[in-house]
C-alpha positions, -999 to +999 in steps of 0.1 A: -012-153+263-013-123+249-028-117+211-003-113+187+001-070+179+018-055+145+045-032+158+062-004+141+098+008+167+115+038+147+155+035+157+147-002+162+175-019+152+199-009+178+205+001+217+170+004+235+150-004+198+168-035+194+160-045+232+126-034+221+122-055+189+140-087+203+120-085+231+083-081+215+097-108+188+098-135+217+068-124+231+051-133+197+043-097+180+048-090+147+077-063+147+083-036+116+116-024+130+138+004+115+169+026+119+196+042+098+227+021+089+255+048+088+263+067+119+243+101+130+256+132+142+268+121+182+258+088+175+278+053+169+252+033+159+259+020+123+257-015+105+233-023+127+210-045+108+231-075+100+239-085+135+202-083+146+189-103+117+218-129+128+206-130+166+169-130+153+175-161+134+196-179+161+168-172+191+146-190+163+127-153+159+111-132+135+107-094+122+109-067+092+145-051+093+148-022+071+168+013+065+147+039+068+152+077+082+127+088+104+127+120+096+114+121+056+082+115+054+083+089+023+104+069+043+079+063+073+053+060+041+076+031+028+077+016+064+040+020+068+028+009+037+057-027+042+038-031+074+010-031+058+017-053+025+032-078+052+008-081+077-025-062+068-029-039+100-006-021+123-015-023+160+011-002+179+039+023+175+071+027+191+082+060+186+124+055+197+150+071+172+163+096+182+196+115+183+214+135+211+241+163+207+252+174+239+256+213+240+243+247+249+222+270+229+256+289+219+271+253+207+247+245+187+247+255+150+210+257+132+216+233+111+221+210+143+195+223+155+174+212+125+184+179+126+176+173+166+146+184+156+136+166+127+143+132+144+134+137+181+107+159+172+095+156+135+100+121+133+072+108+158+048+133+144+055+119+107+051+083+123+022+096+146+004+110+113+010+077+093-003+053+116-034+065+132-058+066+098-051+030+101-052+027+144-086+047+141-100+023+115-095-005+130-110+005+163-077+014+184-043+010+187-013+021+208+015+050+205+045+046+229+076+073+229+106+074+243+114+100+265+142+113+287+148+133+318+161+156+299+127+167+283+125+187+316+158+203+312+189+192+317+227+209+317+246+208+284+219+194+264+197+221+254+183+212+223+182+174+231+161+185+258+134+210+236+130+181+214+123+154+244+102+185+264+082+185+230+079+147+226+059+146+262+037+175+250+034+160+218+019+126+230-004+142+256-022+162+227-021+136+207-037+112+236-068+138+242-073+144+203-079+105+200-089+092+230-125+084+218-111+065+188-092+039+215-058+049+209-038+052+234-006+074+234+018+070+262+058+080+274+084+056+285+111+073+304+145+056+304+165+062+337+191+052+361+217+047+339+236+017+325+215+017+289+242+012+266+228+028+232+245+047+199+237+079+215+254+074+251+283+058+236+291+088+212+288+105+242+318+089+255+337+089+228+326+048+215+341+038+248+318+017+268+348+018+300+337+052+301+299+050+302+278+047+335+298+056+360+283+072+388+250+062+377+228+062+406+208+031+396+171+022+405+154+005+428+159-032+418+195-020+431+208-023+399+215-001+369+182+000+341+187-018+307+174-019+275+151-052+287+134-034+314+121-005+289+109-032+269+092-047+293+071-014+298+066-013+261+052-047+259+029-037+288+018-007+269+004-027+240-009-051+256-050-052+268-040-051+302-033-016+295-063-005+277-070+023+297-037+038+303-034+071+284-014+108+282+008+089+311+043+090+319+061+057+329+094+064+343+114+034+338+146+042+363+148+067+390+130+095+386+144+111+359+110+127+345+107+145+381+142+164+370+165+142+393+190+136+402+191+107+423+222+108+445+248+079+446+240+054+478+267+063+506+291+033+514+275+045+552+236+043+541+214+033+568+178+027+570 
């Protein structure tokens, strides 16, 4: 089995964070998880923090819950210094929150702007920034964030995709600047479809009827879900990836090569 890691997931207490935290709480690590309570801009997630303490304690599992924003720098310090008080190191980083506004550069106001920004953007650099004193201490550590297709440009989401575009540059500095201090910084690229998260469903309107239709799926033949970026998370932590670094993992179909994957044919033939 795999040593127990101390795990920070920003947005980590619903859609693909909570996937994230259940999943590394039954595989034993010690999870710091976070997220705003009251709706974002685009967003539906709210009141998330009471359900997932109830399904921890019912799978018998453990972790930190808190409200925090992402994007305020004495936040992530309150975060960083809990994970700390509670378990005396921090091991990894997930870097998920995130919030995404659909529109062009004309529909988008600068204060929306600003706020993309500061979360997508901002907030995995405040997180980066708090962490790795402590990663490079300790001799290493791990940095995963969450990407998206569209951070190589995508129609109707313009600033959504700067601030995703940025994330990948971000982490691929960030993995050469500290590459001889053992940490490892890498992206996780959600795809395919089917991910049910605050952000998608706002994008429908809150109705999940509406959301992943058409999605061209991957190649398990299925739709991806919150389990199977998890998954890759848990992979990235863990020593069997100690030499994985600046990488993209594209957990879906594609999506980081600028996609899209068509639809299969009812008349698809090998």
């Amino acid at each position: 089995m795999n040593p127990s890691r101390v795990v920070i997931v920003t947005g980590g207490t619903f859609g693909i964070g909570r996937d994230i935290t259940l999943s590394l709480a039954a595989r034993g690590h010690s999870v710091v998880a976070f997220g705003l309570e009251t709706a974002q801009v685009s967003s539906t997630a709210a009141n998330a923090i009471p359900s997932l303490k109830a399904e921890l304690e019912q799978r018998g599992l453990q972790a930190v819950l808190m409200e925090a924003d992402v994007s305020r720098a004495e936040d992530v310090t309150r975060v960083v210094d809990k994970a700390l008080e509670k378990h005396g190191r921090i091991d990894a980083l997930v870097n998920n929150a995130a919030i995404g506004p659909l529109g062009t550069v004309l529909d988008t106001d600068e204060a929306l702007f600003d706020r993309i920004m500061a979360v997508n953007l901002k907030g995995p650099y405040l997180c980066s920034r708090a962490v790795l004193p402590h990663m490079v201490k300790a001799g290493g550590g791990a940095i995963i964030n969450v990407g998206s297709g569209a951070g190589w440009g995508k129609p109707n989401m313009a600033v959504y995709s700067a601030s995703k575009g940025g994330l990948v540059a971000l982490g691929a500095a960030t993995a050469y600047d500290f590459l001889h201090h053992r940490v490892r910084v890498n992206t996780v690229v959600p795809g395919g479809g089917g991910i049910v998260t605050g952000m998608s469903l706002g994008r429908v309107g809150g109705d999940p009827s509406r959301f992943g239709q058409g999605a061209p799926g991957t190649a398990a033949g299925r739709s991806v879900n919150g389990e199977d970026v998890a998954n890759v998370v848990a992979f990235l932590i863990s020593p069997e990836a100690e030499t994985i670094s600046g990488t993209i993992i594209d957990v879906g179909c594609f999506a980081h090569q600028g996609g899209p994957v068509p639809a299969k044919s009812a008349t698809h033939t090998v």
